[in-house]
C-alpha positions, 0 to 999 in steps of 0.5 A: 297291759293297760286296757281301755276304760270301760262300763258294762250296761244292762240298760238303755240308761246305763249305755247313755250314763256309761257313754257319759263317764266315758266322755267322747267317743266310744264303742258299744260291743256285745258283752259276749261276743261269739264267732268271726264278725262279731259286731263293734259299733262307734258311739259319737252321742249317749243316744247313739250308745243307747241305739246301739244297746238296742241293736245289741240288747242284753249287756253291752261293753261301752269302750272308751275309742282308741284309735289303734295301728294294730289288735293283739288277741290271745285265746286262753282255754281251760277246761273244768278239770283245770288244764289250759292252752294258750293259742297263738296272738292274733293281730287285727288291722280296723279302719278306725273312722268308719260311719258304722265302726271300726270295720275289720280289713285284715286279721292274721294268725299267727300276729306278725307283731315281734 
């Protein structure tokens, strides 16, 4: 599966560079993100990459935007010892023009995708 073009960004600098080779608009995530609202914000400018990078601090994931109909996502668990579960696909429905970000209207499991 392809994925989008991505720069990860320790820095300020690297949020404004990343947003810079991405060329357009993006978004800036945490790199670790944890729990359900984890936050996604749109990029239009490296100072709004760099804004993000605040907000956020730590590392970042400046993504290239995609202007998406549906999100497919697949949690793959192991444990130390090397056995692994693999959960239902998710699939997520984002408002792909809001201000703020691709804002969450709906997400189902398991994905009603074929």
């Amino acid at each position: 599966v392809p994925l989008l073009p991505w720069k990860a960004a320790g820095s300020p600098d690297e949020a404004r560079a990343a947003f810079r080779l991405l060329g357009g608009a993006c978004v800036v995530k945490p790199a670790r993100r944890r729990g359900p609202g984890a936050a996604v914000v749109r990029a239009c400018t490296a100072a709004e990459a760099e804004a993000a990078w605040h907000a956020f601090g730590g590392v970042v994931v400046v993504e290239q935007e995609a202007l998406l109909d549906a999100e497919l996502s697949v949690i793959v668990a192991r444990t130390p010892s090397g056995a692994s579960a693999v959960y239902p696909a998710a699939e997520s429905r984002r408002e792909p023009e809001a201000d703020a970000g691709p804002r969450l209207l709906w997400s189902v499991i398991p994905s009603c995708v074929p």
